[in-house]
C-alpha positions as CSV (number, residue, x, y, z in Angstrom):
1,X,-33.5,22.8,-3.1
2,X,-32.7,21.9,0.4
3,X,-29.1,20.8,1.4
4,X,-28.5,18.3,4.1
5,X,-25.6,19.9,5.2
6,X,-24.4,17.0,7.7
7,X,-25.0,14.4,5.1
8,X,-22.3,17.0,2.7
9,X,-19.9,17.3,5.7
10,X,-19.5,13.4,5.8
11,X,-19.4,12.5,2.5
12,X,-16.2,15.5,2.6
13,X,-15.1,14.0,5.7
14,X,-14.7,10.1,4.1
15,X,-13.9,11.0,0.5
16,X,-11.0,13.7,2.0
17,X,-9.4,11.4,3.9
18,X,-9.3,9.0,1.2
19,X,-8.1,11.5,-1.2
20,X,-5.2,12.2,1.6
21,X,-4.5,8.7,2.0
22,X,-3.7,8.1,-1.7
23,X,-1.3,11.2,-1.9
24,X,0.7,10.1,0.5
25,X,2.6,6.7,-1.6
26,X,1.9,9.0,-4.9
27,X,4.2,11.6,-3.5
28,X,6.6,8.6,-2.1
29,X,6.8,7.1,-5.4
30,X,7.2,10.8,-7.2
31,X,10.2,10.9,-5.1
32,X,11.7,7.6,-6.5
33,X,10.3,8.6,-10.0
34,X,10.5,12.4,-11.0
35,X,9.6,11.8,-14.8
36,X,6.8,9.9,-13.8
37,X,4.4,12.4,-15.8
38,X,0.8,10.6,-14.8
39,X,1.9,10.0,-11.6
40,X,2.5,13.8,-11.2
41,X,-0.8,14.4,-13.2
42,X,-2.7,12.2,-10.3
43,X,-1.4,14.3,-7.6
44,X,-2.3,17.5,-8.9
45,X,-5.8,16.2,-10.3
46,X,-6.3,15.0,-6.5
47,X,-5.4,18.4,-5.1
48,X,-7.2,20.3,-7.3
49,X,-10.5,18.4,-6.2
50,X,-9.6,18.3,-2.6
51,X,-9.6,21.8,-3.1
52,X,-13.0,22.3,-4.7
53,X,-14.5,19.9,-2.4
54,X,-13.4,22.4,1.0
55,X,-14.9,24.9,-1.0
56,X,-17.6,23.5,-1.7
57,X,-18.7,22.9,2.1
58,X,-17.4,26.6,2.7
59,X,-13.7,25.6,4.6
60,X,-12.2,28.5,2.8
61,X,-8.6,28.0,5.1
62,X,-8.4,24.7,3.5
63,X,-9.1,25.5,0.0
64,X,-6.6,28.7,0.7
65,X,-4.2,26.0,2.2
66,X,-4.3,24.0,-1.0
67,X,-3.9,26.4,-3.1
68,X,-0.6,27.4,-1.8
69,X,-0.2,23.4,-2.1
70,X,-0.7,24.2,-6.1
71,X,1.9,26.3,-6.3
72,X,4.1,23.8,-5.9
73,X,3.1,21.1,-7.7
74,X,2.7,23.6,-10.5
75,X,6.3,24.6,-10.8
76,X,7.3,20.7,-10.0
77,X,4.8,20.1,-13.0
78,X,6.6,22.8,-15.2
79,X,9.7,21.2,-14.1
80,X,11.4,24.7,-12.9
81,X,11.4,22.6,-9.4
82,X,12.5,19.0,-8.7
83,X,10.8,16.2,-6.6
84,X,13.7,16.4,-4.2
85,X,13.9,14.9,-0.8
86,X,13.2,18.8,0.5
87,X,10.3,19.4,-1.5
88,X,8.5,16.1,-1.1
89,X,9.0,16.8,2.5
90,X,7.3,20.0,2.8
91,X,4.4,18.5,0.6
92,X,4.1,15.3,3.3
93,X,4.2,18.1,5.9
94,X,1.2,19.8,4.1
95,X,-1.0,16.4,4.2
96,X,-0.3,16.2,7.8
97,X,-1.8,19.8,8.2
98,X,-4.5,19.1,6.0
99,X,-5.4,15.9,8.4
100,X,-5.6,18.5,10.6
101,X,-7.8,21.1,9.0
102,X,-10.4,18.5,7.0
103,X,-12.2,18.0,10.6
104,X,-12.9,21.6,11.2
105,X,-15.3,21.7,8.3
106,X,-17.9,20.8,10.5
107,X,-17.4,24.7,11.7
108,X,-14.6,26.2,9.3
109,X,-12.7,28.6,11.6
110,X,-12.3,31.9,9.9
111,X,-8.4,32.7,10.0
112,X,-5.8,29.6,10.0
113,X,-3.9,28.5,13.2
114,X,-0.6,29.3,13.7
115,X,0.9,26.2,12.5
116,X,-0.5,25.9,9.3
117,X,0.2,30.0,8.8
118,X,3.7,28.9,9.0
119,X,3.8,25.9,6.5
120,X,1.4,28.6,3.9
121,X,4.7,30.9,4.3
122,X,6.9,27.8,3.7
123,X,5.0,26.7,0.4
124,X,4.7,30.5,-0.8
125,X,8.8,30.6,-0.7
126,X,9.1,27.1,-2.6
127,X,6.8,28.3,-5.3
128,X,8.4,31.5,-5.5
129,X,11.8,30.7,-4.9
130,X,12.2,26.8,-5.3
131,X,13.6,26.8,-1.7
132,X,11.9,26.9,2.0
133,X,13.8,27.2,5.3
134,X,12.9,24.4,7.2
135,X,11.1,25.5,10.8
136,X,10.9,24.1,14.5
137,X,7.7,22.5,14.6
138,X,4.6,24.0,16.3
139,X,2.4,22.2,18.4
140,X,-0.7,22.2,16.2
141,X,-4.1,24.2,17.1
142,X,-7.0,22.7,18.0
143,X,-9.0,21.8,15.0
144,X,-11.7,20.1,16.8
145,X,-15.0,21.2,15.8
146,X,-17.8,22.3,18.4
147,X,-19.1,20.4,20.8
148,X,-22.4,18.5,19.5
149,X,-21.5,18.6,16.2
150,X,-20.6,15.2,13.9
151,X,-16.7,15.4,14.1
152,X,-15.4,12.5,12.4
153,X,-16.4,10.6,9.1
154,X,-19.0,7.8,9.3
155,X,-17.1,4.5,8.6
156,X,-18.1,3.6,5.0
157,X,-17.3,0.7,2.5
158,X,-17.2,1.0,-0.8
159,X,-19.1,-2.3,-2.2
160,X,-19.3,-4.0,-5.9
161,X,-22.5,-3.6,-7.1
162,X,-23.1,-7.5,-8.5
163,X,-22.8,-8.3,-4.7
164,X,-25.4,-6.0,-3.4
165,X,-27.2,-7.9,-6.6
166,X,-26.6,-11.7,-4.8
167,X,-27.7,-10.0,-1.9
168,X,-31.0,-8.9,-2.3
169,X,-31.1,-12.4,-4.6
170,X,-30.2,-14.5,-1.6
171,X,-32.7,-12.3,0.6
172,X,-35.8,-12.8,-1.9
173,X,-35.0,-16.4,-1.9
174,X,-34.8,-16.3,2.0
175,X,-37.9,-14.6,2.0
176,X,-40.0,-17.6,0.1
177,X,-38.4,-20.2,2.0
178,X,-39.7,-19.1,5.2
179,X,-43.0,-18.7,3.6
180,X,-42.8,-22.0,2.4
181,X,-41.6,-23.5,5.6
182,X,-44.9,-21.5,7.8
183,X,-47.3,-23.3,5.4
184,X,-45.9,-27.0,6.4
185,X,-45.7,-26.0,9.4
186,X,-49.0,-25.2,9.7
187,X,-49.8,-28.3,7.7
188,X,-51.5,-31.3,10.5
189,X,-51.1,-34.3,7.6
190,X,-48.6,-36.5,8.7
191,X,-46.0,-35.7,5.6
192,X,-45.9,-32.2,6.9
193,X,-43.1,-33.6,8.9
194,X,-41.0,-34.7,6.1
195,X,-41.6,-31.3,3.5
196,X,-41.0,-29.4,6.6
197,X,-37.3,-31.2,7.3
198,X,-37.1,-30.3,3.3
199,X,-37.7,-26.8,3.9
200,X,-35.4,-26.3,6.6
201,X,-32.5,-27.9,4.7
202,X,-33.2,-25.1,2.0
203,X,-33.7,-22.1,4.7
204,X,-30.4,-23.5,6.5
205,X,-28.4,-23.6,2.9
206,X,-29.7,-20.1,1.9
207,X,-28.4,-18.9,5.1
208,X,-25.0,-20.2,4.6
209,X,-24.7,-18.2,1.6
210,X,-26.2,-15.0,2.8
211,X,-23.4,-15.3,5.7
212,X,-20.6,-16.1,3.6
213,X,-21.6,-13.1,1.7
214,X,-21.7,-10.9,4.4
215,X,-18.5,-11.8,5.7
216,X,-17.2,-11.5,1.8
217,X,-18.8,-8.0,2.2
218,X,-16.2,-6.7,4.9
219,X,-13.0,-8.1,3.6
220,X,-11.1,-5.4,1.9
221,X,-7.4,-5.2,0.3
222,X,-4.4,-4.5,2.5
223,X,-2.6,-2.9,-0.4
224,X,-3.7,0.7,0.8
225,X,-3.0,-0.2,4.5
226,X,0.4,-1.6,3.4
227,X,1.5,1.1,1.2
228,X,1.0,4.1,4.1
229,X,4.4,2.3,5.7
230,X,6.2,4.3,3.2
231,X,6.0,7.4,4.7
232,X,6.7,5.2,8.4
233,X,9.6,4.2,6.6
234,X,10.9,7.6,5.1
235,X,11.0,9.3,8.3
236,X,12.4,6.9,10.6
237,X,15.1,6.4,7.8
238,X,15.5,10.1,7.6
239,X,15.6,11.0,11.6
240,X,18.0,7.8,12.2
241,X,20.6,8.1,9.1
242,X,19.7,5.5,7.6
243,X,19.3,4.3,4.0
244,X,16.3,1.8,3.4
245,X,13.6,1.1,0.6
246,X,10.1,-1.0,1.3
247,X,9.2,-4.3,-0.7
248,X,5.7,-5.1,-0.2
249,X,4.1,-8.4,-1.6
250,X,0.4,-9.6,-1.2
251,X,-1.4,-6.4,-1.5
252,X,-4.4,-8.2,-3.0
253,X,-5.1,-10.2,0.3
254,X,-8.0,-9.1,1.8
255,X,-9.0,-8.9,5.7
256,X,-11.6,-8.0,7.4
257,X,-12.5,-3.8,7.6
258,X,-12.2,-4.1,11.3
259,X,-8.9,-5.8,11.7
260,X,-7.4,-3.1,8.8
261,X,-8.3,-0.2,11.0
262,X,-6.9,-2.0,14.3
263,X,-3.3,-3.2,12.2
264,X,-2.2,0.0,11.4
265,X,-0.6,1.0,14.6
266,X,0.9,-2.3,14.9
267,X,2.5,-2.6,11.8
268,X,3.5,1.1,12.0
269,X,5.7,0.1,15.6
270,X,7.0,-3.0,13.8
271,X,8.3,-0.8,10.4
272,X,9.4,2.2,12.3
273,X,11.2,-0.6,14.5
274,X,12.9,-2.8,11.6
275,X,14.4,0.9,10.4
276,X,15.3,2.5,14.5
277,X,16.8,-1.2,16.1
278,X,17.0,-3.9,13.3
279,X,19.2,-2.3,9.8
280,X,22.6,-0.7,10.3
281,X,23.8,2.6,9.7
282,X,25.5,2.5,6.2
283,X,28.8,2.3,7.9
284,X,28.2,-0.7,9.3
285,X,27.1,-2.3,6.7
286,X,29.5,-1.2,4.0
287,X,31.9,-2.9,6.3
288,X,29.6,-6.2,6.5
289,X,29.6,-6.3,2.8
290,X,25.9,-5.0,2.5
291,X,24.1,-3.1,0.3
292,X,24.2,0.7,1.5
293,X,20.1,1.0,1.4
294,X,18.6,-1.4,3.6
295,X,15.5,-3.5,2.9
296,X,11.9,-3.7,4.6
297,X,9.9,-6.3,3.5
298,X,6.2,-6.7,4.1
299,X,4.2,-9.6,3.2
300,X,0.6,-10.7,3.5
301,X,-0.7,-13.9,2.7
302,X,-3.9,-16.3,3.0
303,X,-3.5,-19.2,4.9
304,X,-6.8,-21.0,5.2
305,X,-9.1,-18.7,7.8
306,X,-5.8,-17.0,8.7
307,X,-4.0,-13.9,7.2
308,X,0.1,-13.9,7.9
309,X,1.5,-10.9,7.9
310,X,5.6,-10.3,8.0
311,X,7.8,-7.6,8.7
312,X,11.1,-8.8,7.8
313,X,14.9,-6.8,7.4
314,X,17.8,-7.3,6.6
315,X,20.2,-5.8,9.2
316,X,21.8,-7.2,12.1
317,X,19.4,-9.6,13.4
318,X,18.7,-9.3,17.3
319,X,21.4,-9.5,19.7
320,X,21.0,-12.3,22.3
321,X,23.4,-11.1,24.6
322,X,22.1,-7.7,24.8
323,X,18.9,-9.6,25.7
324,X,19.7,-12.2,28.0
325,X,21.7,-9.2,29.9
326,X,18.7,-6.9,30.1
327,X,16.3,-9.7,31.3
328,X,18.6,-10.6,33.9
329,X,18.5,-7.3,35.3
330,X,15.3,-7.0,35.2
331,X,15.0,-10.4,36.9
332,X,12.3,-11.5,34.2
333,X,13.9,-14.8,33.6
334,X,17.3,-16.4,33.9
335,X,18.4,-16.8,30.2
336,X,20.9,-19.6,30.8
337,X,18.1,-21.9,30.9
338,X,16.0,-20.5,28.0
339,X,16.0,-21.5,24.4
340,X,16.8,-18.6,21.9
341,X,13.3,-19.2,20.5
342,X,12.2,-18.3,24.2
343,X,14.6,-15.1,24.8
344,X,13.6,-13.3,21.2
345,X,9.7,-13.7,22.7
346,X,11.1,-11.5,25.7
347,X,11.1,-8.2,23.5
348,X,7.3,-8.7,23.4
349,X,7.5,-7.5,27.6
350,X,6.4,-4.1,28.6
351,X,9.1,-1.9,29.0
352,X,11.4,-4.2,27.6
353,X,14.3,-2.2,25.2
354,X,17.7,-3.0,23.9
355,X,18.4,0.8,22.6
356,X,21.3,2.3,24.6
357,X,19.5,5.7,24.1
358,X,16.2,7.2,24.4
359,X,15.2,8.9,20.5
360,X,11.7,9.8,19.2
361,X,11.3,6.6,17.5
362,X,12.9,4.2,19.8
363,X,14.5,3.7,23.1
364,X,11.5,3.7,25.9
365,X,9.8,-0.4,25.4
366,X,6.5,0.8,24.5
367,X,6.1,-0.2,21.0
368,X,6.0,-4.0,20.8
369,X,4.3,-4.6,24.2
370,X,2.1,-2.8,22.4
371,X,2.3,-4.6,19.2
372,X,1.6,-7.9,20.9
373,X,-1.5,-6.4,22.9
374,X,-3.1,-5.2,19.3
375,X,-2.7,-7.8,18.2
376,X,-4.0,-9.9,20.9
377,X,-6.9,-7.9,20.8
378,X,-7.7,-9.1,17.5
379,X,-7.6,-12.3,18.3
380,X,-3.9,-12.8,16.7
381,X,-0.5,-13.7,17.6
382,X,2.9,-12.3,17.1
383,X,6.4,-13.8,17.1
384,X,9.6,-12.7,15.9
385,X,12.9,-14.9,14.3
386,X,16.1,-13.5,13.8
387,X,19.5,-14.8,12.1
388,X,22.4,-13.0,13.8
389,X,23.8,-10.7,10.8
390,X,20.6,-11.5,8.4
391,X,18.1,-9.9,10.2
392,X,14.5,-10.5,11.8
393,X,11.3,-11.4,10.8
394,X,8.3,-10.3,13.0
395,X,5.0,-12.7,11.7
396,X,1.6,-11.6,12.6
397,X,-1.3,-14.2,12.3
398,X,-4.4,-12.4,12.3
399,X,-8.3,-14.4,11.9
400,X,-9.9,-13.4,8.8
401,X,-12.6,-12.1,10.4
402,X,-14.1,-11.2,14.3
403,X,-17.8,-11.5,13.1
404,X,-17.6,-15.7,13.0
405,X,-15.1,-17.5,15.2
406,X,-14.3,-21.5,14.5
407,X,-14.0,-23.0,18.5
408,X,-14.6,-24.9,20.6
409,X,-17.2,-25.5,23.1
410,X,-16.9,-26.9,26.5
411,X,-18.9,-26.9,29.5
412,X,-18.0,-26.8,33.3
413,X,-20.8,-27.0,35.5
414,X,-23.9,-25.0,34.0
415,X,-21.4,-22.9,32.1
416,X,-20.7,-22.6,28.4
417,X,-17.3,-21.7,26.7
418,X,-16.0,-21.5,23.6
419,X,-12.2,-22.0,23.1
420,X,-10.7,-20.4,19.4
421,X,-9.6,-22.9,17.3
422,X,-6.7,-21.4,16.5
423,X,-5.4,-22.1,19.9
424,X,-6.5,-25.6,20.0
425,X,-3.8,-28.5,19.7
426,X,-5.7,-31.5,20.8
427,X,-8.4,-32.5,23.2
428,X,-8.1,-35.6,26.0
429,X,-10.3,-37.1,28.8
430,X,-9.6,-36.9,31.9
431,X,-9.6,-39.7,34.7
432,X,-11.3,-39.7,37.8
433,X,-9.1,-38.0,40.2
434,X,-9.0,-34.8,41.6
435,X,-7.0,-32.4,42.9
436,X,-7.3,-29.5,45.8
437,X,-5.3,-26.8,43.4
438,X,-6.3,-25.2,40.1
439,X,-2.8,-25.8,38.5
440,X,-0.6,-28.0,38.3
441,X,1.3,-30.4,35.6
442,X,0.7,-33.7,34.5
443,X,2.6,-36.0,31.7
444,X,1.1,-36.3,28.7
445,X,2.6,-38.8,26.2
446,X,6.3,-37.7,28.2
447,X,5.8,-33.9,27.9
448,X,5.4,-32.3,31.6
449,X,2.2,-29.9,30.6
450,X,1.0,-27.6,32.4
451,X,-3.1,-27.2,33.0
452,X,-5.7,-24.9,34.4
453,X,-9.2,-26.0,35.9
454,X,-11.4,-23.5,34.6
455,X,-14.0,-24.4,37.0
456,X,-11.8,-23.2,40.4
457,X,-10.2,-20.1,38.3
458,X,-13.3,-18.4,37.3
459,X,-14.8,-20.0,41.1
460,X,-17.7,-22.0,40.0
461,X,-20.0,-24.2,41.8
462,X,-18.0,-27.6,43.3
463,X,-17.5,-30.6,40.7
464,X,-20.2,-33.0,40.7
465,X,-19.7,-35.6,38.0
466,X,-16.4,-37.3,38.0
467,X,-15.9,-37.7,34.2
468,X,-13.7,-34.2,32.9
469,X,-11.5,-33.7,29.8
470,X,-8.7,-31.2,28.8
471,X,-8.4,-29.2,25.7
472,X,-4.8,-28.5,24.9
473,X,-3.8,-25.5,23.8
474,X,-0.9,-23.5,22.5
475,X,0.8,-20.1,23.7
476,X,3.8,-18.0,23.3
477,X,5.6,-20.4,25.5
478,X,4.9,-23.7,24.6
479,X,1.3,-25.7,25.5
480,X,-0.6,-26.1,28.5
481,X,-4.3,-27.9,29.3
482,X,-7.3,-26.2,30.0
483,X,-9.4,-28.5,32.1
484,X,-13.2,-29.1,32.3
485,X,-16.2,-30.7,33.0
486,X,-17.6,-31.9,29.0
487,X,-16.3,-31.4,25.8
488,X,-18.7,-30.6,23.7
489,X,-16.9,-30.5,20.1
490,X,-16.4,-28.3,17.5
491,X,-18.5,-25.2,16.6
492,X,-18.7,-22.0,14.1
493,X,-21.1,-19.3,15.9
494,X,-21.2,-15.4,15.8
495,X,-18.4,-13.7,18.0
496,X,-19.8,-10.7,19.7
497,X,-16.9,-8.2,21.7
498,X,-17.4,-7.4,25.1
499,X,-19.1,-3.8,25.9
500,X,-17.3,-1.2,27.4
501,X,-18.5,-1.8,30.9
502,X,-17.6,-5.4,31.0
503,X,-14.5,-5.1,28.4
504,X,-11.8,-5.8,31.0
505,X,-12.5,-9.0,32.4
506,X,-9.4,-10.7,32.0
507,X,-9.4,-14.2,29.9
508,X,-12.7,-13.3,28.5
509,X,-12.8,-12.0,24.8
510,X,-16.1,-11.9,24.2
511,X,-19.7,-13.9,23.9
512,X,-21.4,-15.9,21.4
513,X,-24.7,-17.9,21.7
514,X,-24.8,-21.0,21.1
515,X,-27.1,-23.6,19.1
516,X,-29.5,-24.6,22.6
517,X,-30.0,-20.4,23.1
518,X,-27.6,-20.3,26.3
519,X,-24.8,-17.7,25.9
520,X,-20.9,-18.9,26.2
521,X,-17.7,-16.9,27.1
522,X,-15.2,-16.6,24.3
523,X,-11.9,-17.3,26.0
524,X,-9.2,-15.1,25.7
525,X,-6.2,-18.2,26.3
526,X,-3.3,-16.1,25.6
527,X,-4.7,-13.7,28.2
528,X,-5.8,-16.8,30.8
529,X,-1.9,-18.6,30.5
530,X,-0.6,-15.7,31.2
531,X,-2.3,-15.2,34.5
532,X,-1.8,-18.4,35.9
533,X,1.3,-20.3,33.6
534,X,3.8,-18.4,35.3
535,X,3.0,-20.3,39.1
536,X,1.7,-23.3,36.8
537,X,5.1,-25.2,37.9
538,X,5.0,-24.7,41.3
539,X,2.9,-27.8,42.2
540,X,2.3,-31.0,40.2
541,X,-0.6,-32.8,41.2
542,X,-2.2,-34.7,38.4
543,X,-5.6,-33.0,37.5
């Protein structure tokens, strides 16, 4: 019998780095737990077919790998060798190499590289001797397999099988309305006219289901995503001297596939930053009258279309002073006339960092500029509160999904755009009068707000029509008006990203078409205020 041999390598590709994914938090919680027997059981039974699937595709290093990976579990199974901190270690240290080496099954190289020749020796002296000497690390060899060859896993979802059931349902019933629907059609009588409205009531319902479906299809639980903080956790803990433990609540909320692949760098700068800036070394906090072993807590909940995510701890809270000091020296704002709300955002700017010292994990203002650009990227926001000796709370708010987006649409000119809902506060009309600038401010109900005329930002064609209207929206910084020719109201469409050649047009998102065929820009508002809100106050002519 023939043997698709790429169809083999993916199916090892996905189900391996599943299979590594959930041994991660099992060997976590083995740490916490050494008499959990059927936790132990799991890990080894995982192992054990990890290693029969690498043979099975003919990566012998891998399968030889994993059985020096055996060894240890074996004696930590015949309990002649503890779950310690030093063993758990070296077995996290084996996952990483196996990350490594699952690619190369593609073409299996025939003697290991040096690094994981190194960790083998390691696990061979912890079987043998219950005890390994720690080692420098080693950049790792290249694993990558040859050039033309499938090197990664196809993205795969695992789906219920009573939904692919409603599905081909909803599609069979989809199928006889549109024949129904062609035969009135086709029907001259004058009560053609009414069946065929009839039919296209039934065709427009069926279609409502068969996209809430779809959309039901690619929402999967964050409990997996959440979980993989652990390890985040454990080694920023470890490297920093600290003490802390992870509480994570909501793992049964479900996201979209998309956004869980795209969250896990930014929730892994937010953990690895509660543990490096935000809890105290336990000195510090026996002498502030806390607990020794700080706290992490993650939670995810459903909020409507929205998904809020927080990072919260309980250390010291963010220091104001230390930030007001740094922003004045960087001349980013003057602080004495900024509300506290207003300085915590200022983390959030590139290169921004209150750590007196450069360390792996912290120190150099990368990781929550780029925090807030992931997560602008996914159509989200990011903010952060803090209680001076309490701690501080980062909250993500993340759409449910990117395939529909809820906005909406306005017009300027012969151009379409769709503002996201989410950023919408109100919308008003607009006088007569015009101005020669595209910014400005104008007093709306005793609020000075800033506004934006879309139509001289993105240069387009010279106003016509007097009659315009303003969609207020919010930002990190308060609200500001986006002003245009015709509102056109609220819609729910298909979002479609921008393509690489056109992804970096600033304050555009993406497309969608509309109801009347014509194609609309998706607005990108966090990324169009910050272009233009920071010389918004410079003039204040009423729009």
């Amino acid at each position: 019998m023939a043997v698709d041999r790429d169809l083999l390598i993916q199916t090892f590709l996905a189900e391996s780095q599943e299979q590594l994914e959930l041994l991660e938090p099992m060997l976590l919680e083995l740490e916490q737990h050494p008499d959990d027997e059927l936790g132990l059981a799991g890990i080894f039974r995982l192992a054990h077919t990890l290693k029969g699937n690498a043979a099975v595709v003919g990566h012998e290093v891998m399968a030889d790998f994993l059985h020096r990976v055996e060894g240890v579990l074996s004696r930590v199974r015949e309990r002649t060798l503890l779950p310690t901190e030093e063993v758990t270690g070296l077995l996290l240290e084996a996952l990483d190499a196996l990350r490594r080496l699952a690619p190369a099954a593609v073409e299996p190289p025939t003697a290991p590289p040096a690094d994981v020749r190194a960790l083998t020796e390691r696990l061979v002296r912890m079987a043998e001797n219950g005890s390994a000497p720690s080692a420098a690390p080693e950049a790792p060899a290249s694993t990558a397999p040859a050039e033309g060859l499938v090197a990664a896993p196809r993205r795969t979802l695992r789906v219920d099988i009573a939904s692919l059931d409603q599905l081909l349902t909803l599609t069979g019933e989809l199928a006889v309305a549109r024949g129904r629907l062609a035969a009135v059609l086709a029907d001259p009588s004058p009560a053609a006219a009414r069946l065929a409205r009839e039919q296209h009531q039934e065709a427009d319902r069926l279609l409502l289901e068969l996209q809430e479906l779809a959309m039901k299809l690619r929402l999967v639980p964050l409990g997996p995503t959440l979980r993989t903080q652990a390890r985040t956790l454990r080694d920023a803990a470890a490297h920093g001297g600290r003490e802390a433990r992870l509480v994570l609540e909501g793992e049964a909320v479900e996201l979209d596939t998309s956004l869980v692949e795209c969250l896990k760098d930014p929730l892994t700068h937010l953990v690895r930053n509660a543990v490096a800036h935000g809890l105290e070394a336990p000195e510090r906090r026996r002498a502030a009258g806390k607990p020794l072993e700080g706290t992490v807590r993650v939670t995810a909940q459903q909020e409507a279309q929205v998904v809020v995510i927080t990072v919260q701890d309980d250390g010291g809270g963010l220091d104001l002073g230390r930030i007001a000091a740094i922003a004045r020296q960087r001349g980013l704002a003057d602080p004495d006339q900024l509300s506290p709300e207003r300085l915590q955002q200022l983390i959030f700017e590139p290169g921004f960092s209150t750590a007196t010292e450069v360390t792996e994990v912290a120190g150099r203002g990368v990781g929550l500029d780029v925090v807030r650009r992931n997560v602008e990227a996914m159509r989200g926001t990011v903010t952060v509160s803090s209680v001076a000796g309490a701690g501080a709370t980062f909250t993500l708010r993340l759409p449910l999904s990117l395939a529909i987006i809820q906005g909406f649409a306005v017009s300027v000119g012969e151009d379409e755009f769709v503002v996201p809902m989410d950023d919408v506060v109100e919308c008003i009309e607009l006088g007569g009068e015009r101005a020669e600038d595209q910014r400005g401010v104008f007093n709306l109900r005793g609020e000075a707000l800033p506004w934006v005329e879309l139509r001289r930002l993105f240069g387009l064609a010279p106003l016509t029509s007097k009659r315009r209207g303003a969609v207020v929206v919010r930002h990190p910084r308060g609200r500001a008006a986006l002003v245009v020719d015709r509102l056109q109201g609220e819609i729910q469409t298909v979002f479609k990203p921008l393509g690489k050649l056109l992804g970096g047009i600033p304050s555009v998102t993406g497309t969608t078409i509309l109801g009347n065929g014509r194609v609309a820009l998706v607005l990108d508002v966090g990324g169009l205020l910050e272009r233009v809100l920071p010389h918004a106050t410079e003039r204040s002519p009423h729009p």
